[in-house]
PDB file of N, CA, C and O in Angstrom:
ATOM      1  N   UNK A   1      10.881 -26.973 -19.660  1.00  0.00           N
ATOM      2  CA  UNK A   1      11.166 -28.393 -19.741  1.00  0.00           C
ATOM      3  C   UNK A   1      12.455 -28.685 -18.968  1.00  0.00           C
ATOM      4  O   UNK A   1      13.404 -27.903 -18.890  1.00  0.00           O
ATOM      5  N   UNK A   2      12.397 -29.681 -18.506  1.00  0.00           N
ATOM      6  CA  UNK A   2      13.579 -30.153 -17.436  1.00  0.00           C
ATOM      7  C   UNK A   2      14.575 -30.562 -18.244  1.00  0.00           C
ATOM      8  O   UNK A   2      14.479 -30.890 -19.427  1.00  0.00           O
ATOM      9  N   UNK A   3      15.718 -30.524 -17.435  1.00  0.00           N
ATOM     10  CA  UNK A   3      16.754 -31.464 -18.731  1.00  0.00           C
ATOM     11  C   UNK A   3      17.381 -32.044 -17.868  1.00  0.00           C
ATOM     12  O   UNK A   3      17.756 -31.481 -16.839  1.00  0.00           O
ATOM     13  N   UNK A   4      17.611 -33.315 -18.152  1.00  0.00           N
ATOM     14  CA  UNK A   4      18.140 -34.495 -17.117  1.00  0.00           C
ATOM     15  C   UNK A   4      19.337 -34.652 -18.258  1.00  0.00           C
ATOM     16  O   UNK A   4      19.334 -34.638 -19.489  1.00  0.00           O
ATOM     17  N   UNK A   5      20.749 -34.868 -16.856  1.00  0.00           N
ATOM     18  CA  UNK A   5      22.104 -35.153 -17.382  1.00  0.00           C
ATOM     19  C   UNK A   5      22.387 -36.386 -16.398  1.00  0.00           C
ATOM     20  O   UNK A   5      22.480 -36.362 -15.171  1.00  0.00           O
ATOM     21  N   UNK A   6      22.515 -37.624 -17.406  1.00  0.00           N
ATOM     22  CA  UNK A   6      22.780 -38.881 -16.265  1.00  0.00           C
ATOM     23  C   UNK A   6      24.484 -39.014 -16.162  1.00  0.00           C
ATOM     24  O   UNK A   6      25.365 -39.308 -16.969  1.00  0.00           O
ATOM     25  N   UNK A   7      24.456 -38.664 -14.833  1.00  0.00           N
ATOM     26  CA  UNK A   7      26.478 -38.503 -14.429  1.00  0.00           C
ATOM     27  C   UNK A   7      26.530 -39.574 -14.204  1.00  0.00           C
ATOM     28  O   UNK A   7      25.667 -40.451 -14.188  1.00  0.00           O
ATOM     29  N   UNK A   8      27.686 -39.575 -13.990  1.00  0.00           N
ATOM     30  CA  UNK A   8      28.500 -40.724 -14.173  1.00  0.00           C
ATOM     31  C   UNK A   8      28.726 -40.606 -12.875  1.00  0.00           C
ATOM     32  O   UNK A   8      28.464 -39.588 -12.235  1.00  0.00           O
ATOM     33  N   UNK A   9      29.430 -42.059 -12.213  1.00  0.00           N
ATOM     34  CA  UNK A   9      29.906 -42.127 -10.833  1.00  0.00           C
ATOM     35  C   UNK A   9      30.813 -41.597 -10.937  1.00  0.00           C
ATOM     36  O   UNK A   9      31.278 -42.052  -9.892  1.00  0.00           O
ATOM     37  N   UNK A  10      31.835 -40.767 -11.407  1.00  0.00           N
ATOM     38  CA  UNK A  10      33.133 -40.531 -11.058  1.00  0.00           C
ATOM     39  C   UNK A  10      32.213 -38.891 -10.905  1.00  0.00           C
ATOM     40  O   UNK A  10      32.682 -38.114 -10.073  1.00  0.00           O
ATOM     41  N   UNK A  11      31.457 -38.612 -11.383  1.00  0.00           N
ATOM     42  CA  UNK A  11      30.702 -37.131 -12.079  1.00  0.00           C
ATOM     43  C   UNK A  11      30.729 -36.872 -10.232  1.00  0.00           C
ATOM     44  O   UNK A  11      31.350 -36.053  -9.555  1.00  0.00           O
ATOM     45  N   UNK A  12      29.767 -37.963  -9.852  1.00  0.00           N
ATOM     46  CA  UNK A  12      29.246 -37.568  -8.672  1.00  0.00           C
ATOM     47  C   UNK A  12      29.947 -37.714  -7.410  1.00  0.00           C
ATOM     48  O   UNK A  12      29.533 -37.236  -6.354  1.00  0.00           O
ATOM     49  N   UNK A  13      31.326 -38.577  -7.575  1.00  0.00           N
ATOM     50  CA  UNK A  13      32.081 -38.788  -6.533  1.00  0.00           C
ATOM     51  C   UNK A  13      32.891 -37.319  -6.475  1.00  0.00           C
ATOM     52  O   UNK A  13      33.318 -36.753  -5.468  1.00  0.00           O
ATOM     53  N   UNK A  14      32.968 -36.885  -7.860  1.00  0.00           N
ATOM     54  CA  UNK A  14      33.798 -35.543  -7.248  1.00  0.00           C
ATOM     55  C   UNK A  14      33.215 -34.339  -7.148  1.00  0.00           C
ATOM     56  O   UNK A  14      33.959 -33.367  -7.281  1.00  0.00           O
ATOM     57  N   UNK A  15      31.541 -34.065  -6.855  1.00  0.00           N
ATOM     58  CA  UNK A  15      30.738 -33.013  -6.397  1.00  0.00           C
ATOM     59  C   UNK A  15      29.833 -33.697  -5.060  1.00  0.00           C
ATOM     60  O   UNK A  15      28.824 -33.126  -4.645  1.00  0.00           O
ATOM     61  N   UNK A  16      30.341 -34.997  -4.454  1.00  0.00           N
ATOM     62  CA  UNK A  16      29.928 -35.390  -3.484  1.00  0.00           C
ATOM     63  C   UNK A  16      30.105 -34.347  -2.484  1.00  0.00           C
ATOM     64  O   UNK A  16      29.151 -33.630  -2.181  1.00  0.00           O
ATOM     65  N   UNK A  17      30.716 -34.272  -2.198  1.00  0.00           N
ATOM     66  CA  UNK A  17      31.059 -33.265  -0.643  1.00  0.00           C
ATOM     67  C   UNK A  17      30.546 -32.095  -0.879  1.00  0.00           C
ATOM     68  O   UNK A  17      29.718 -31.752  -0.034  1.00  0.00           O
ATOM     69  N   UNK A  18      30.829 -31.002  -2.128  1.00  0.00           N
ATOM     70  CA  UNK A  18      30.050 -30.008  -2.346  1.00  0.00           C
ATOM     71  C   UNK A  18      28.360 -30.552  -2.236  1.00  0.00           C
ATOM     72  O   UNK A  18      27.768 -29.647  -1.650  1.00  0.00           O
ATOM     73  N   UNK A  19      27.525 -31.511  -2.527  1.00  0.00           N
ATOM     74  CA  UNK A  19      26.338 -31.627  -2.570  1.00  0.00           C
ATOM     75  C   UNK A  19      25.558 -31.912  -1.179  1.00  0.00           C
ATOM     76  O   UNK A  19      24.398 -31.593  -0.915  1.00  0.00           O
ATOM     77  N   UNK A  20      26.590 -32.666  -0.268  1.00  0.00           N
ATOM     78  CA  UNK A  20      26.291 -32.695   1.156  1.00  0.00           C
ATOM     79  C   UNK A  20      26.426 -31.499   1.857  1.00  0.00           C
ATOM     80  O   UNK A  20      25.456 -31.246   2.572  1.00  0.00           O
ATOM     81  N   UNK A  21      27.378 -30.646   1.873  1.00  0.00           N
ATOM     82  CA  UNK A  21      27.554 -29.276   2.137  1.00  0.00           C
ATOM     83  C   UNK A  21      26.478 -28.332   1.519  1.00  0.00           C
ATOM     84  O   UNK A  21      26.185 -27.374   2.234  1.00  0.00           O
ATOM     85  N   UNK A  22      25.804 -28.432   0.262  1.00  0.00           N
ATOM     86  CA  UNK A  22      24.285 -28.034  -0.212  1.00  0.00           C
ATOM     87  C   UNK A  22      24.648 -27.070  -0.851  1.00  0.00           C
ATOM     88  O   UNK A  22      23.763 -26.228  -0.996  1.00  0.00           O
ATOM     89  N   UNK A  23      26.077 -26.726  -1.525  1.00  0.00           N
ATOM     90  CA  UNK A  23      26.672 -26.191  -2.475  1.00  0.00           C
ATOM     91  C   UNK A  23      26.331 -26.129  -3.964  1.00  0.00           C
ATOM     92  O   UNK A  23      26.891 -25.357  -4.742  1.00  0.00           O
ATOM     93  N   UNK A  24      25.602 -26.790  -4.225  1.00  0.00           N
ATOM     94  CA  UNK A  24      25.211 -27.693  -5.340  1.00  0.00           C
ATOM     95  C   UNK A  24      23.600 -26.834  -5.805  1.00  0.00           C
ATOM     96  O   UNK A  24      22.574 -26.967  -5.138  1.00  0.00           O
ATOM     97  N   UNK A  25      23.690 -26.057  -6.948  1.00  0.00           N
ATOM     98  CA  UNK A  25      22.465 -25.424  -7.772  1.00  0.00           C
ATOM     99  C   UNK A  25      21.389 -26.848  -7.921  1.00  0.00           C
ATOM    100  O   UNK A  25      21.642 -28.037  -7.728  1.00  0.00           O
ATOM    101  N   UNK A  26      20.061 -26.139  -8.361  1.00  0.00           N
ATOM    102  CA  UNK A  26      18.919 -26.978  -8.337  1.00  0.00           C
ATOM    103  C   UNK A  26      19.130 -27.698  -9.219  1.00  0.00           C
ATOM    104  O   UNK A  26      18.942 -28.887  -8.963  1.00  0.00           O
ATOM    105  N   UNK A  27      19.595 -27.352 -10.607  1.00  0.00           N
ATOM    106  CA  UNK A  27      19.595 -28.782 -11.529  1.00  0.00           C
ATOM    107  C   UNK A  27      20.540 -30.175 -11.511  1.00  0.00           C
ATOM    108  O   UNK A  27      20.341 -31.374 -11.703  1.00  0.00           O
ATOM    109  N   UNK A  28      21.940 -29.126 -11.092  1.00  0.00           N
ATOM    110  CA  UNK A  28      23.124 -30.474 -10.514  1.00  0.00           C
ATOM    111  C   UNK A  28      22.778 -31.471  -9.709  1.00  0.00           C
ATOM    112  O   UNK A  28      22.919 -32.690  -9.808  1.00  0.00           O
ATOM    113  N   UNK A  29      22.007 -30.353  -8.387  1.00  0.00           N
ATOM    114  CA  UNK A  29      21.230 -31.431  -6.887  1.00  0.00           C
ATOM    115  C   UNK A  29      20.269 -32.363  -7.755  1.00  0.00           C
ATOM    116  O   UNK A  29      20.546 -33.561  -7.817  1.00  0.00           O
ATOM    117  N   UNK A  30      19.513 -32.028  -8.212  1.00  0.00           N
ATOM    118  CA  UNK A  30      18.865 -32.554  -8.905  1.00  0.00           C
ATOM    119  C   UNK A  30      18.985 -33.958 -10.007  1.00  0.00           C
ATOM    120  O   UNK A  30      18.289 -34.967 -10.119  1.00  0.00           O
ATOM    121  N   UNK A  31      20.226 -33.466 -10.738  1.00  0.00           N
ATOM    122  CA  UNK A  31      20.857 -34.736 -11.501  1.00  0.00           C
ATOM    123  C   UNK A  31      21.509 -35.974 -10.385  1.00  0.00           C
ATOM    124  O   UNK A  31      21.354 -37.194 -10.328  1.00  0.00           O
ATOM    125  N   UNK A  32      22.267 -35.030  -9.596  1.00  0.00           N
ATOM    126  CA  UNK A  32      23.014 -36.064  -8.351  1.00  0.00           C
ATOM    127  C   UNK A  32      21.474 -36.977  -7.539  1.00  0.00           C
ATOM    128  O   UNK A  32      21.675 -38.043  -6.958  1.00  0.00           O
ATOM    129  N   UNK A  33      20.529 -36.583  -7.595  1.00  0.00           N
ATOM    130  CA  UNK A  33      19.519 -37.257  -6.663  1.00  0.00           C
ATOM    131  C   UNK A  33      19.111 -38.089  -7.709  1.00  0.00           C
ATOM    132  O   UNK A  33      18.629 -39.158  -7.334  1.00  0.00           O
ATOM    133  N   UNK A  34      19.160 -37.927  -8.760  1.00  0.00           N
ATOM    134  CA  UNK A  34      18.370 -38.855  -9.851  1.00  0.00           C
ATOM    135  C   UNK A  34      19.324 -40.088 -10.122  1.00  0.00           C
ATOM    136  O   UNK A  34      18.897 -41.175 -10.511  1.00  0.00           O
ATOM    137  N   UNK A  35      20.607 -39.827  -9.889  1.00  0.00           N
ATOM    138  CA  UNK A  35      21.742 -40.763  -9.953  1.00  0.00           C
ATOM    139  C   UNK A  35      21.777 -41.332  -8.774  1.00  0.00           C
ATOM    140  O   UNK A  35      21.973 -42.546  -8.816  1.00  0.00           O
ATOM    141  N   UNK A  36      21.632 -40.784  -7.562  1.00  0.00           N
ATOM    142  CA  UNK A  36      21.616 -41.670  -6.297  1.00  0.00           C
ATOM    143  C   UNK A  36      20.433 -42.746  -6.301  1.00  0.00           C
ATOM    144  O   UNK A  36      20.564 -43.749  -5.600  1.00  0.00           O
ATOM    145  N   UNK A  37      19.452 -42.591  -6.958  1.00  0.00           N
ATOM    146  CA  UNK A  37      18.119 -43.219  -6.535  1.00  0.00           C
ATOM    147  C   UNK A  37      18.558 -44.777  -7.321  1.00  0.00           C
ATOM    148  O   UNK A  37      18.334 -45.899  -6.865  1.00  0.00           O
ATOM    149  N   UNK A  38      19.310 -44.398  -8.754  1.00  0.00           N
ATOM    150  CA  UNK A  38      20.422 -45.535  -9.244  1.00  0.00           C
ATOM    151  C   UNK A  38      20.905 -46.582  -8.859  1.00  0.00           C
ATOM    152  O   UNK A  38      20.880 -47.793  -9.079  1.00  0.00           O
ATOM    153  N   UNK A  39      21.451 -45.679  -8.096  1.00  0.00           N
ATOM    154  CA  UNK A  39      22.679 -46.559  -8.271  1.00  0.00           C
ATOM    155  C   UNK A  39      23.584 -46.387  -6.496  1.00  0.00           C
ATOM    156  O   UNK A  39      23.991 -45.453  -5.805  1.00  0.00           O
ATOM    157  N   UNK A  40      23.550 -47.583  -6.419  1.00  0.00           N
ATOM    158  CA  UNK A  40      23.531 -47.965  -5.244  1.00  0.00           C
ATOM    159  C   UNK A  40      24.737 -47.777  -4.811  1.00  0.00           C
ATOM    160  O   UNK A  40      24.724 -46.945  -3.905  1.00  0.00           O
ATOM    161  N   UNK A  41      25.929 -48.228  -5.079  1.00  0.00           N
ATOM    162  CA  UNK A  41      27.101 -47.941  -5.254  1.00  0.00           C
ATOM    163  C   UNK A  41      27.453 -46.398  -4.809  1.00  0.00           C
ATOM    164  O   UNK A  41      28.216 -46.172  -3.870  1.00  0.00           O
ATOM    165  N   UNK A  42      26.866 -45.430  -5.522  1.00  0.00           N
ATOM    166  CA  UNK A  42      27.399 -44.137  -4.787  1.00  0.00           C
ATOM    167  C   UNK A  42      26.556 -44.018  -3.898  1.00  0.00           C
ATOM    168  O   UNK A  42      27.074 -43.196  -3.141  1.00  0.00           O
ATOM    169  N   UNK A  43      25.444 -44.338  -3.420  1.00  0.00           N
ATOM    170  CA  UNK A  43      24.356 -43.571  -2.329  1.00  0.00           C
ATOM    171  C   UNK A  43      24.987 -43.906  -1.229  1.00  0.00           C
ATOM    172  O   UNK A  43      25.013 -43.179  -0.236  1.00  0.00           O
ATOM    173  N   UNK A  44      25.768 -45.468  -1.337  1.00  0.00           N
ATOM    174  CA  UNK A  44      26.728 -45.677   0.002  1.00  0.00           C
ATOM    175  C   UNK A  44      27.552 -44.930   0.085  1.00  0.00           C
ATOM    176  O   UNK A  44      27.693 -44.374   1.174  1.00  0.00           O
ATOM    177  N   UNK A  45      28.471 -44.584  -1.047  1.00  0.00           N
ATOM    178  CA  UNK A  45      29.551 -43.753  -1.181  1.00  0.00           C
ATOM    179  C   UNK A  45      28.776 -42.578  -0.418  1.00  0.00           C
ATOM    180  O   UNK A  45      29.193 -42.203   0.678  1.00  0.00           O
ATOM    181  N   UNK A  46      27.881 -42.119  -0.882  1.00  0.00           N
ATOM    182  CA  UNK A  46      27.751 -41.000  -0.378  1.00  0.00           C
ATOM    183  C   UNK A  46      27.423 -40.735   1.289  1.00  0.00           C
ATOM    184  O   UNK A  46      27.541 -39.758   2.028  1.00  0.00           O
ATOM    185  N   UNK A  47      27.079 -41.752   1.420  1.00  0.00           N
ATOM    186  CA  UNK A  47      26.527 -42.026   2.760  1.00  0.00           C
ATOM    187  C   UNK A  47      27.831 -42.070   3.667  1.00  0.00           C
ATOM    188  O   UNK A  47      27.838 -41.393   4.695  1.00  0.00           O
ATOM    189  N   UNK A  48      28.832 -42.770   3.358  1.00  0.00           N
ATOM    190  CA  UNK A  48      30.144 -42.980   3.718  1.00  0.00           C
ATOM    191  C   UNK A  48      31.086 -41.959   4.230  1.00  0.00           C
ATOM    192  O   UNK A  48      31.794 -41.977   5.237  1.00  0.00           O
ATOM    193  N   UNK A  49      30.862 -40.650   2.878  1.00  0.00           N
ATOM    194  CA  UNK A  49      31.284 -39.631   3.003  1.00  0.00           C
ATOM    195  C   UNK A  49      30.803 -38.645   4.411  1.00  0.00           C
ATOM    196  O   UNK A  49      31.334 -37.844   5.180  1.00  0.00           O
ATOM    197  N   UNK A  50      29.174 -39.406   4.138  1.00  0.00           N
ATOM    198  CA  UNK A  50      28.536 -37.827   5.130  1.00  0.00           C
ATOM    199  C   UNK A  50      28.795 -38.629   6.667  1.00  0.00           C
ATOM    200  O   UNK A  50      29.081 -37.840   7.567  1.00  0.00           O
ATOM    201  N   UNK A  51      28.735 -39.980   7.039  1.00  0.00           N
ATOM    202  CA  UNK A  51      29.193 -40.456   8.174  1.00  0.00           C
ATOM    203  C   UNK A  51      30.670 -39.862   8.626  1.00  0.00           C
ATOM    204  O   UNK A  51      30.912 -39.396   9.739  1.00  0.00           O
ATOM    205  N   UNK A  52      31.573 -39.971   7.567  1.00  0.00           N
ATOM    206  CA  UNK A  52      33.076 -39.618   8.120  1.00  0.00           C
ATOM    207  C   UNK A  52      33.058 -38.422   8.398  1.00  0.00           C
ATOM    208  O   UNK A  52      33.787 -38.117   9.342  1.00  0.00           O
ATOM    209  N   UNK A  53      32.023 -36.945   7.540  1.00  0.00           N
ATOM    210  CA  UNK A  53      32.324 -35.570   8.020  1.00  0.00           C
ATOM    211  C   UNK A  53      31.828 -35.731   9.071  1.00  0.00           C
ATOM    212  O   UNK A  53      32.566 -35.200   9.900  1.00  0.00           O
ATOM    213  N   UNK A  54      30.585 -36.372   9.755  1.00  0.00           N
ATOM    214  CA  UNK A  54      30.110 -36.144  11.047  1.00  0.00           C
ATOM    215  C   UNK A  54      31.270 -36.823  12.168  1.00  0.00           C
ATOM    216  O   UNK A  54      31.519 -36.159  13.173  1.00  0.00           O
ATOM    217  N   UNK A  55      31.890 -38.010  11.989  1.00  0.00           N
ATOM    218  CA  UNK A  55      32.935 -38.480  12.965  1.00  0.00           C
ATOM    219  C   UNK A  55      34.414 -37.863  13.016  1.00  0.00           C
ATOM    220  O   UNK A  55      35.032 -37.855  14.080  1.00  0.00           O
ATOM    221  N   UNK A  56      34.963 -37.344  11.830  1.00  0.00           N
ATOM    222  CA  UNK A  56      35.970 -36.392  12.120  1.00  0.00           C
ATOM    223  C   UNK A  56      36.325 -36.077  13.503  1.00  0.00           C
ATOM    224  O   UNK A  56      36.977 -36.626  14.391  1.00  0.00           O
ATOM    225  N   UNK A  57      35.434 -34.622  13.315  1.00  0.00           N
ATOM    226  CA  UNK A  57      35.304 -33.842  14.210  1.00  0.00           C
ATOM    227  C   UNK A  57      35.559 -33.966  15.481  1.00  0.00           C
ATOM    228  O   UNK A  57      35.920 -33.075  16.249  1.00  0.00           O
ATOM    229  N   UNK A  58      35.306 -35.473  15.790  1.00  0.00           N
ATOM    230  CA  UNK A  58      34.836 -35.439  17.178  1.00  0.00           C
ATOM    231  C   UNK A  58      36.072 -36.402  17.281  1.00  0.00           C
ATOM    232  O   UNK A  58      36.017 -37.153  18.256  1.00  0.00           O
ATOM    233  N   UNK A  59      37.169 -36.535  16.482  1.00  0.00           N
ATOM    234  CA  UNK A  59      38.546 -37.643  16.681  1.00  0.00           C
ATOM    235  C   UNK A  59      39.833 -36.788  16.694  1.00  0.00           C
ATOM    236  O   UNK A  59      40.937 -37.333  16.664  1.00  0.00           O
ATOM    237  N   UNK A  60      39.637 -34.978  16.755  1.00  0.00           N
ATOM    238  CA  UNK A  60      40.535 -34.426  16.432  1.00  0.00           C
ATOM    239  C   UNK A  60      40.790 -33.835  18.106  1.00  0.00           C
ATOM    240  O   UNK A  60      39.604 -33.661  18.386  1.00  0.00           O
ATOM    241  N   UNK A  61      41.133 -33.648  18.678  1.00  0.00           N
ATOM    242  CA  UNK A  61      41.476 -32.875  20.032  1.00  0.00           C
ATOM    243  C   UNK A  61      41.836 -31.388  19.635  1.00  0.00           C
ATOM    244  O   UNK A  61      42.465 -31.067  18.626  1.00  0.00           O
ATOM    245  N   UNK A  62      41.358 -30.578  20.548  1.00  0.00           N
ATOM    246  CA  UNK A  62      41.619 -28.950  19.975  1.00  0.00           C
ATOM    247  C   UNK A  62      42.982 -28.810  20.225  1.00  0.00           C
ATOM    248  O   UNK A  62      43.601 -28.214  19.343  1.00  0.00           O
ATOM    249  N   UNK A  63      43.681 -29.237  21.286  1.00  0.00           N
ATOM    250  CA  UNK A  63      45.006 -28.543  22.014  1.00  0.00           C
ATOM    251  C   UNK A  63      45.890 -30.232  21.287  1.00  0.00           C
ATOM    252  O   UNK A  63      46.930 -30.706  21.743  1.00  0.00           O
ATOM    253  N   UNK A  64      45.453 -30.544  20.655  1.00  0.00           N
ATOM    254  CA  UNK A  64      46.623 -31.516  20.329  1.00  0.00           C
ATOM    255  C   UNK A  64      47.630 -30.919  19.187  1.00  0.00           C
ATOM    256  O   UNK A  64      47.128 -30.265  18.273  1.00  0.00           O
ATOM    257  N   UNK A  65      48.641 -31.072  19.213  1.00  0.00           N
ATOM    258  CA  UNK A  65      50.090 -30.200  18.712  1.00  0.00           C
ATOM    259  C   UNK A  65      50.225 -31.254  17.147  1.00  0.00           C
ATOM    260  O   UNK A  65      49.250 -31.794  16.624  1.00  0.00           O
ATOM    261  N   UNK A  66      51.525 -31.339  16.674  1.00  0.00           N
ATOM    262  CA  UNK A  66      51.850 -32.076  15.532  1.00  0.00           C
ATOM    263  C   UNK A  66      50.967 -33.421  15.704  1.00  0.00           C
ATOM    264  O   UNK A  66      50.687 -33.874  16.814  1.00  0.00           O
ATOM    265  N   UNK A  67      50.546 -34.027  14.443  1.00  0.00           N
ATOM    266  CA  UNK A  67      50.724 -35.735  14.541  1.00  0.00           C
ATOM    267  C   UNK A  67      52.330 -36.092  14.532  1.00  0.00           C
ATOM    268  O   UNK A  67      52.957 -35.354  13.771  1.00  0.00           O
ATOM    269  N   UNK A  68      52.888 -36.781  15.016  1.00  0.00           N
ATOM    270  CA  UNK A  68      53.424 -37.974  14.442  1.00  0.00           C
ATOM    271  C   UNK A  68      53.260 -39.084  13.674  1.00  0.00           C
ATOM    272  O   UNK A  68      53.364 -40.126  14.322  1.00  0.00           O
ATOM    273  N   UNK A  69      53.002 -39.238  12.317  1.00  0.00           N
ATOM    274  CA  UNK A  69      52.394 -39.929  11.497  1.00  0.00           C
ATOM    275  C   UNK A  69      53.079 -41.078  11.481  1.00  0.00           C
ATOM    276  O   UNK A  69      52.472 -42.121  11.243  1.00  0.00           O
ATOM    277  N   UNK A  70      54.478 -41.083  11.735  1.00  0.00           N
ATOM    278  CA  UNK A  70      55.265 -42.539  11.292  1.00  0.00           C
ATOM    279  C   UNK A  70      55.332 -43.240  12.914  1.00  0.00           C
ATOM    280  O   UNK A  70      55.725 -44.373  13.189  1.00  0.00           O
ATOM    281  N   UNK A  71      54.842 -42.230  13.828  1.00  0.00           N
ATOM    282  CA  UNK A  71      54.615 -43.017  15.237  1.00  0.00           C
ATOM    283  C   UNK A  71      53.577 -43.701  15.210  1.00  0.00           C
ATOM    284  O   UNK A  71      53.548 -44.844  15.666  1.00  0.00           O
ATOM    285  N   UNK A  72      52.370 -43.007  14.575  1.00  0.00           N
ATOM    286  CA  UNK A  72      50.728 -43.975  14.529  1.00  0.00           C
ATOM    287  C   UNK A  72      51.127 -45.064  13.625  1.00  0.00           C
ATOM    288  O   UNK A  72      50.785 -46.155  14.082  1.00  0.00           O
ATOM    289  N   UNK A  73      51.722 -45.134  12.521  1.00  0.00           N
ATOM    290  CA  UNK A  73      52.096 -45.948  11.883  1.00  0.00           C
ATOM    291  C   UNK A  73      52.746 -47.105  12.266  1.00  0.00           C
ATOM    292  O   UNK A  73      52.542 -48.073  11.535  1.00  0.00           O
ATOM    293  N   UNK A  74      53.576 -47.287  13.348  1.00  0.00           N
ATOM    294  CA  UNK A  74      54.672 -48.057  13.809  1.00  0.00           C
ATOM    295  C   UNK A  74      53.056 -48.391  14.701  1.00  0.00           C
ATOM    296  O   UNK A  74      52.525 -49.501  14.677  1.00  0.00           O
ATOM    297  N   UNK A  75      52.640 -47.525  15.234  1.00  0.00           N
ATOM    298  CA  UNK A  75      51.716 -48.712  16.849  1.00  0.00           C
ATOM    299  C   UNK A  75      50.649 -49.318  15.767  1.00  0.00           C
ATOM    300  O   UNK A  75      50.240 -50.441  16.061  1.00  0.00           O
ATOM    301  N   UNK A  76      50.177 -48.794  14.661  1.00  0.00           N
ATOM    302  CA  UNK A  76      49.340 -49.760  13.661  1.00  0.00           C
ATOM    303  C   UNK A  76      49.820 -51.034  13.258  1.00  0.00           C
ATOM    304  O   UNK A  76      49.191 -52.038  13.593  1.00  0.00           O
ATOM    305  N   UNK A  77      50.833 -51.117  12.598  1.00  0.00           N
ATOM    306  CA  UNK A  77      52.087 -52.108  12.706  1.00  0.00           C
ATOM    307  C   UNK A  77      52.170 -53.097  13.553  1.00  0.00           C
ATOM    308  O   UNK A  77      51.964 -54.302  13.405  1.00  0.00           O
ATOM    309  N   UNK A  78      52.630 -52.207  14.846  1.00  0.00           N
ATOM    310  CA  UNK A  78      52.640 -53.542  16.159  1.00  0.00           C
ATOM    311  C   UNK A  78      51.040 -54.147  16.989  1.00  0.00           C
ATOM    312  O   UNK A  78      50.787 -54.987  17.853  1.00  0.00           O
ATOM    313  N   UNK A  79      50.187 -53.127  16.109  1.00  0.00           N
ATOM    314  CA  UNK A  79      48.802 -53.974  17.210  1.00  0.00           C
ATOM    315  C   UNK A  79      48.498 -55.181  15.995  1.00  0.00           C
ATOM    316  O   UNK A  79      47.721 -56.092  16.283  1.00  0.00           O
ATOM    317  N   UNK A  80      49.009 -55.150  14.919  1.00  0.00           N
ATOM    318  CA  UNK A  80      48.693 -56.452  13.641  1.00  0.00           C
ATOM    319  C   UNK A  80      49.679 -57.543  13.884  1.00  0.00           C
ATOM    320  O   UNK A  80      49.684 -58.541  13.164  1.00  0.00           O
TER     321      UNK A  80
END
């Protein structure tokens, strides 16, 4: 017999990334898909998540050295 555990959004916001990564055993995947079909609210969330791991990647330069964080900050600043 199956046993269904209905998580909670916070349940699933913090095994999101493990479940996209496919980290996630058959009954957890399982509870998380039964909660996505839900509830709409996290399926974006989740969707959100798996868009940003795919765009990362491709915003980081290999040979780029330190950020300057309070420099991006200041030109964020002046383009508003």
């Amino acid at each position: 017999m199956l046993n269904f555990k209905l998580l909670t959004c916070q349940e699933v916001a913090t095994v999101a990334s493990d479940y996209l990564d496919k980290h996630i055993d058959g009954k957890l995947g399982l509870n998380i898909r039964l909660h996505l079909m839900m509830c709409a609210n996290c399926r974006r969330f989740v969707k959100h998540l798996q868009l940003t791991t795919k765009v990362v990647p491709h915003l980081v330069y290999k040979n780029q050295g330190t950020v300057d964080a309070e420099a991006v900050l200041k030109r964020i600043k002046e383009k508003r």
